[in-house]
C-alpha positions in Angstrom: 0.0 0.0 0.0 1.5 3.1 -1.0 0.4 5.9 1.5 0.5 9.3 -1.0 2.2 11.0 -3.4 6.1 10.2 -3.8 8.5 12.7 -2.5 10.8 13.9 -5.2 14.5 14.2 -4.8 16.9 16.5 -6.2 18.8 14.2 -8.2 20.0 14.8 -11.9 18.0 12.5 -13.5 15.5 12.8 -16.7 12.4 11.9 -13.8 13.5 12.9 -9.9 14.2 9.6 -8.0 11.4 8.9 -5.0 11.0 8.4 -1.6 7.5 6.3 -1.1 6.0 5.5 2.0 4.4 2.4 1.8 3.1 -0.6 4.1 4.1 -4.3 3.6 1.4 -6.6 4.1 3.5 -9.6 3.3 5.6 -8.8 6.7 4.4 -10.1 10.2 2.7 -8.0 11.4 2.7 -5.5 8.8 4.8 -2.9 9.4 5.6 0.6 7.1 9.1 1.3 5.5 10.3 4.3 3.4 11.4 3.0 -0.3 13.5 4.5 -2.8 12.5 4.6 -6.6 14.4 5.5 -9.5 12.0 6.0 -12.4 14.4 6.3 -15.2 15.6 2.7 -14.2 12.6 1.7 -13.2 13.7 0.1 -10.1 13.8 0.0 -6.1 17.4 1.2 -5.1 16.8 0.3 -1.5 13.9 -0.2 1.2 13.9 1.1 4.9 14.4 -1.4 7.5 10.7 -2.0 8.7 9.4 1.0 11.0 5.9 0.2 12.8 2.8 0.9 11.1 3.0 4.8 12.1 3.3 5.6 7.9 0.3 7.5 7.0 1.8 10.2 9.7 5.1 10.7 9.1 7.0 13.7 8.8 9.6 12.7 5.6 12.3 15.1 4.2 15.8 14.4 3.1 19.6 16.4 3.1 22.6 15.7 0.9 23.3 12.2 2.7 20.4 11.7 4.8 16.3 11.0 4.6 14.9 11.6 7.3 11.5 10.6 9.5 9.8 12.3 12.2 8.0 9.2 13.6 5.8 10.4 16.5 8.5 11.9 19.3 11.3 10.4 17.6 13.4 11.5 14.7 14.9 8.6 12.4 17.8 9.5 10.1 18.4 6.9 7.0 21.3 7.2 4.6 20.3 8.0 1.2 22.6 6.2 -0.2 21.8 2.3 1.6 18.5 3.3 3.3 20.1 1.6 6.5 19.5 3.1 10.2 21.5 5.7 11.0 20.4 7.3 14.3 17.4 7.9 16.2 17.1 11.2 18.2 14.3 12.0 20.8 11.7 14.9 19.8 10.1 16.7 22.3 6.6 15.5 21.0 5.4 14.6 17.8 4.6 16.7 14.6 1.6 17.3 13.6 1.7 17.2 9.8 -1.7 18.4 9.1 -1.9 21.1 10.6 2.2 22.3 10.4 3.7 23.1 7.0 7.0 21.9 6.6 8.0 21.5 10.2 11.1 19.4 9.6 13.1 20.9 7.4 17.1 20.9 6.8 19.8 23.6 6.8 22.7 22.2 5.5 24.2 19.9 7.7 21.6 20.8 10.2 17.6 19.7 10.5 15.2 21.5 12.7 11.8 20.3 13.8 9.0 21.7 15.1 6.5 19.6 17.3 3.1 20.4 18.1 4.4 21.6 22.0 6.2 24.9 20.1 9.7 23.4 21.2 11.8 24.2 18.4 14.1 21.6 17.9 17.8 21.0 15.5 19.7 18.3 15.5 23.3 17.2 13.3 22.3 15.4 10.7 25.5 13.3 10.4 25.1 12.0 13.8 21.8 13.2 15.7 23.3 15.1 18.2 21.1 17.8 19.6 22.3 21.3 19.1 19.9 23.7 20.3 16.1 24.0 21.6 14.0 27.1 21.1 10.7 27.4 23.6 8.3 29.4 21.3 5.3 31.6 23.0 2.9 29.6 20.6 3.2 26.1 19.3 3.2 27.7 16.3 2.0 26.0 12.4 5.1 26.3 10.1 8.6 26.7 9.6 9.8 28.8 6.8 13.0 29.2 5.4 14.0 32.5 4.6 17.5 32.5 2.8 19.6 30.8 5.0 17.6 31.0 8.1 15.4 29.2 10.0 11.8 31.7 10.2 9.2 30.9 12.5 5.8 33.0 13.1 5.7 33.9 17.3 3.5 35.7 19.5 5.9 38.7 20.4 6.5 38.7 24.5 5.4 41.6 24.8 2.0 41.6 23.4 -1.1 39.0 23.9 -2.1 38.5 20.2 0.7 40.6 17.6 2.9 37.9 16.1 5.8 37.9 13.9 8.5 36.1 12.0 11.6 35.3 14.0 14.5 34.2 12.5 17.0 32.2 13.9 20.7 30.5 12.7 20.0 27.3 12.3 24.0 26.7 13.3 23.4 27.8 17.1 20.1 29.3 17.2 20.6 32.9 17.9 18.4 35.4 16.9 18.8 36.9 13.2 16.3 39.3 13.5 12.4 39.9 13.6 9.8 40.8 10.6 6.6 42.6 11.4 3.7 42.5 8.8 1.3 45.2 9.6 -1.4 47.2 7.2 -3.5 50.1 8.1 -6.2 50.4 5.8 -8.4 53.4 5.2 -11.1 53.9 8.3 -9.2 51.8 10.2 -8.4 52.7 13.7 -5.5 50.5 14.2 -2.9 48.5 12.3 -3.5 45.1 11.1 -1.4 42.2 12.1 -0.7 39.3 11.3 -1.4 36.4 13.6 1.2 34.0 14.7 -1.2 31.1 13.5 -1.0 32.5 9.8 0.0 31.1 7.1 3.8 32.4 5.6 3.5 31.8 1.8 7.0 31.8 0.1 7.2 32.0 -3.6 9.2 28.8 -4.8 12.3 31.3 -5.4 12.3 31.6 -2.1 12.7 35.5 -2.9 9.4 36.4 -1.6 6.8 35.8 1.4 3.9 37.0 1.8 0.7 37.6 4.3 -3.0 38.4 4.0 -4.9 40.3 6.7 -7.5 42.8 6.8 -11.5 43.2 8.0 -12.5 45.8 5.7 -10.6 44.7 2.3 -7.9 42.0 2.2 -4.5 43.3 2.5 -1.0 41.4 1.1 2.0 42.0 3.5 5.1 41.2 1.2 8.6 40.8 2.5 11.8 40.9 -0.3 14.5 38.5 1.6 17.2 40.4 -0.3 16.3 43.6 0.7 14.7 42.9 3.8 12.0 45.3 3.0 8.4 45.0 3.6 5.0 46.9 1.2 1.6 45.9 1.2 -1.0 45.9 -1.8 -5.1 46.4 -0.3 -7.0 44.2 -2.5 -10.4 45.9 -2.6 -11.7 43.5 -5.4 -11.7 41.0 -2.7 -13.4 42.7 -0.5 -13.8 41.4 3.3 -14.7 37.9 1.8 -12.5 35.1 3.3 -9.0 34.2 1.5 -6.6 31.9 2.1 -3.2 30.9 0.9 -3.8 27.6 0.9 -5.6 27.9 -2.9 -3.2 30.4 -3.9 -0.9 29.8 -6.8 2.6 31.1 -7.9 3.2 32.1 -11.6 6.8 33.7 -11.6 6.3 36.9 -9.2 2.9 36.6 -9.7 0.4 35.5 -7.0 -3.2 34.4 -7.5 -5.5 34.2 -5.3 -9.3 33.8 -4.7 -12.1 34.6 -2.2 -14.5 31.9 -3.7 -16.2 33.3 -6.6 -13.0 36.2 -7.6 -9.6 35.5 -8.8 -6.8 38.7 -8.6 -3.1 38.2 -10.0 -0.7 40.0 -7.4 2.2 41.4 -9.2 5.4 43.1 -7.1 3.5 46.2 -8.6 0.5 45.8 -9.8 -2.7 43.8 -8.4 -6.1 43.4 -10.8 -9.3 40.9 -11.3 -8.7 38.0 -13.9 -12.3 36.3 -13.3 -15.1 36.3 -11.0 -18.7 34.8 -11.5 -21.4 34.5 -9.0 -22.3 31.0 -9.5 -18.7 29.1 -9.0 -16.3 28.4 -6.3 -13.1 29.7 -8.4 -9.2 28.0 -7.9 -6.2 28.4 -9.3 -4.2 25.2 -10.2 -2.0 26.1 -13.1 -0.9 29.2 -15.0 2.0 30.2 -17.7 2.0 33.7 -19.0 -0.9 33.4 -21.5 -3.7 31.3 -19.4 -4.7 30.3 -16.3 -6.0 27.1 -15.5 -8.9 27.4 -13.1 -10.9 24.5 -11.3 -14.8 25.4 -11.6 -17.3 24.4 -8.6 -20.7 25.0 -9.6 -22.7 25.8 -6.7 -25.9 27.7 -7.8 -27.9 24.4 -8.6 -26.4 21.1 -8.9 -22.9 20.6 -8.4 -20.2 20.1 -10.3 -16.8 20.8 -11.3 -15.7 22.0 -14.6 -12.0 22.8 -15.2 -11.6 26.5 -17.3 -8.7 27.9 -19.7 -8.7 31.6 -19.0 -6.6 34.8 -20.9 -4.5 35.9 -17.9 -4.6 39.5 -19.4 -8.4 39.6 -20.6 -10.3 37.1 -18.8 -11.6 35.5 -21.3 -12.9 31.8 -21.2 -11.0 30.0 -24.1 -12.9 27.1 -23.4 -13.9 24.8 -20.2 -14.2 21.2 -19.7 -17.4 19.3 -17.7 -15.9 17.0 -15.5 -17.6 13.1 -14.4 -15.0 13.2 -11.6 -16.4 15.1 -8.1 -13.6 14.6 -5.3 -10.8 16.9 -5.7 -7.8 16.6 -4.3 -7.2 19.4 -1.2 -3.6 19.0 -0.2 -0.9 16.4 0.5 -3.1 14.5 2.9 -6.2 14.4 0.9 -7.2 11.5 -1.8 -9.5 12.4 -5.1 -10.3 11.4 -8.1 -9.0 14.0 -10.5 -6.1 15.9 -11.1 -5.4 18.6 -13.8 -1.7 20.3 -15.1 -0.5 22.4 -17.5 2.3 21.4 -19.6 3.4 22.9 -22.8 0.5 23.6 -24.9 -1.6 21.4 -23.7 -3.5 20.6 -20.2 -3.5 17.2 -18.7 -5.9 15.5 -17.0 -6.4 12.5 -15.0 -10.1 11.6 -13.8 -11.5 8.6 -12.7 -15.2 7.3 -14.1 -17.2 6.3 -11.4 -19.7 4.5 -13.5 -17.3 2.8 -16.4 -15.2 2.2 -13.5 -11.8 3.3 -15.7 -9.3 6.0 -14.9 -9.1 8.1 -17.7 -6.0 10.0 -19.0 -6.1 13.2 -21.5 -4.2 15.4 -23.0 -6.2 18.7 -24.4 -5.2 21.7 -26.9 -4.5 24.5 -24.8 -5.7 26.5 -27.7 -9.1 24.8 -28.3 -9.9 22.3 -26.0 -9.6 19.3 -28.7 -8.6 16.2 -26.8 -5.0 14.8 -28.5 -4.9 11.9 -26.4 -7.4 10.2 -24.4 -6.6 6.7 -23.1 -8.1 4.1 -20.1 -5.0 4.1 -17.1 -3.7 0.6 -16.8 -3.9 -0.2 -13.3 -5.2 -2.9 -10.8 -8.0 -1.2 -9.1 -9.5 2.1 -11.2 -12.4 2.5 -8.5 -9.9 3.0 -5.7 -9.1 6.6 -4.8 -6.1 8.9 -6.1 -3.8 9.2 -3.1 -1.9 11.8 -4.2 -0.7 12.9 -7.4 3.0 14.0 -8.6 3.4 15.3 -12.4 7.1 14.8 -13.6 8.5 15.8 -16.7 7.3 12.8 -18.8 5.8 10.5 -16.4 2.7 11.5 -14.1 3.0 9.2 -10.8 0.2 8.3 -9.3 -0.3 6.1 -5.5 -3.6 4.1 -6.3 -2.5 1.1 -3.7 -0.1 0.9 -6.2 2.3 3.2 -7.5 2.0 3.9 -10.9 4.4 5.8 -13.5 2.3 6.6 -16.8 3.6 7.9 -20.0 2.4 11.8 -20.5 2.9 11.3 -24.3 0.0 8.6 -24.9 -1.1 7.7 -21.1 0.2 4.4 -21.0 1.4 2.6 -17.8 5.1 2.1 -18.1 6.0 1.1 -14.5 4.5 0.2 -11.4 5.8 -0.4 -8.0 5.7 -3.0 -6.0 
């Protein structure tokens, strides 16, 4: 049983090798393990010693010579290289991955953890020896790197709600200094803050973060980590409607967003309204610099999702799909049974059919929405649920019990593991 989508590695490779979490059932009991898969070979380098049947929670990220596992309060280091044991370090408690975005993360030769009792942890990752332990003011939700430090949202001491981003070294844990996100908006009798339960979004640069706040209008709080200097953009075509981050997308510099039935691109100087309608749930999945791909929800009537090509400069509908499919997938932790991409000229799509009981693959003309390849998944199970969904430069990888590699080209199955 493979658990979710396959963590990618950074190796130099035509597909990213893998790290897949998976459960054994042919062990006694059956127990979980952490597997390495190279794609271009099409085989397993190496499998984890087994580790319980604590999988479906684990914290996994790697460095240059290690993978490793938060597994409840303890951290478990493998080498990347054999998969074998390396050391096993204590965690104050355990981390709660869905609910704390990216909460183990590594600095070099250096990982830092942060469990759900706000004790920020780091340890060597050579040899597991603690370095240094930070007691927040809140067990805060994220850690975010910001260059080379490590940047965690706080409750400042002396105040019972402001929070802020305080950044650390991760080679002793000193303080590196302290950003405050604040907006004042017109009528407004106070500043806005941000809360130190936010979410931090950081373009994939890593050049950028960014906040929303507000009660009147939503306001953007953006922080340049070269320049160290902070601006904010009021987004009055959102109104006081709720946004969140979590649906946001990054195009280049540009940041999408959506209140529910608006979308507004956020440039580093400009901000305007690509698309709104009043009968649709609006999300933005992919973009390049001509079109947005937008997933539809209908919700004036019956519902249903429709996926939408959309003119980033005029906002003009080039042409939307009907889907069959009605489970999305929300997130890392979340199973569906569709999934949509842009690549190239073209959009992909992978939806299951509920009542032929296939799994269907396409790929569709970006230009017209003619379908250039449609073909039925090979795979053991198509009823059973999309656990997760990675798209790689020629292969989309997909965890349906299985783990299955499929040919973007014409949507046949040209590995699966185990």
């Amino acid at each position: 049983m493979v658990w979710a989508a396959p963590i990618p590695l950074d190796t130099d490779t035509q597909e990213p090798d893998l790290l897949v979490i998976s459960r054994n059932f042919d062990n006694d009991p059956s127990t979980d393990s952490v597997v390495y898969v190279s794609p271009d070979q099409r085989t397993v380098r190496w499998e984890s010693p087994p580790m319980g049947q604590n999988g479906p929670s684990w914290v996994v990220t790697y460095g240059a010579d290690v993978v490793l596992v938060a597994d409840g309060e303890r951290l478990v280091a493998l080498s990347r290289a054999t998969g074998q044991q390396l050391w096993v370090a204590p965690l104050t408690d355990s981390i709660a991955d869905s609910i704390c975005t990216n909460c183990l993360q590594v600095f070099g030769e250096i990982v830092v953890a942060l469990p759900q009792d706000g004790q920020l942890q780091a340890f060597n990752t050579a040899t597991g020896a603690p370095i240094w332990t930070k007691r927040l003011h809140e067990a805060t939700r994220q850690i975010v790197k910001v260059g080379d430090l490590v940047g965690v949202l706080d409750r400042e001491a002396t105040e019972t709600s402001r929070g802020a981003l305080f950044l650390f070294k991760p080679q002793d844990g000193s303080a590196a200094g302290t950003v405050k996100p604040t907006c004042t908006q017109a009528g407004d009798f106070f500043e806005t803050d941000i809360s130190y339960y936010d979410q931090t979004e950081r373009d994939p640069a890593g050049r950028t973060l960014v906040w929303l706040a507000g009660s009147s209008a939503v306001c953007l709080m953006r922080y340049d980590v070269g320049s160290g200097t902070l601006s904010t953009t009021k987004l009055d075509e959102l109104g006081s409607r709720h946004v969140t981050l979590e649906q946001s997308l990054w195009a280049g510099d540009t940041l999408y967003l959506s209140n529910g039935n608006q979308l507004v691109a956020v440039g580093p100087q400009t901000h305007r309204q690509v698309l709104a309608s009043e009968d649709y749930d609006l999300r933005p999945l992919a973009a390049n610099e001509t079109v947005l791909l937008v997933l539809a929800h209908r919700t004036r009537g019956s519902s249903r999702y429709e996926v939408w090509v959309v003119d980033v400069q005029t906002g003009e509908k080039r042409w939307e799909r009907m889907l069959k499919a009605d489970d999305p997938l929300d997130g890392p932790h979340d199973t569906g049974d569709f999934a949509a991409m842009l690549q190239g000229e073209t959009v992909l799509l992978v939806e299951q059919h509920a009542e032929a009981k296939e799994l269907i693959y396409e790929q569709i003309a970006l230009a017209d929405g003619a379908s250039r390849v449609r073909a039925v998944v090979s795979v053991s199970d198509p009823t059973d649920s999309l656990r997760g969904v990675l798209w790689g430069r020629k292969h989309v990888f997909l965890p349906i019990n299985e783990l299955y590699a499929v040919a973007l080209a014409d949507g046949q199955t040209v590995y699966h593991w185990p």
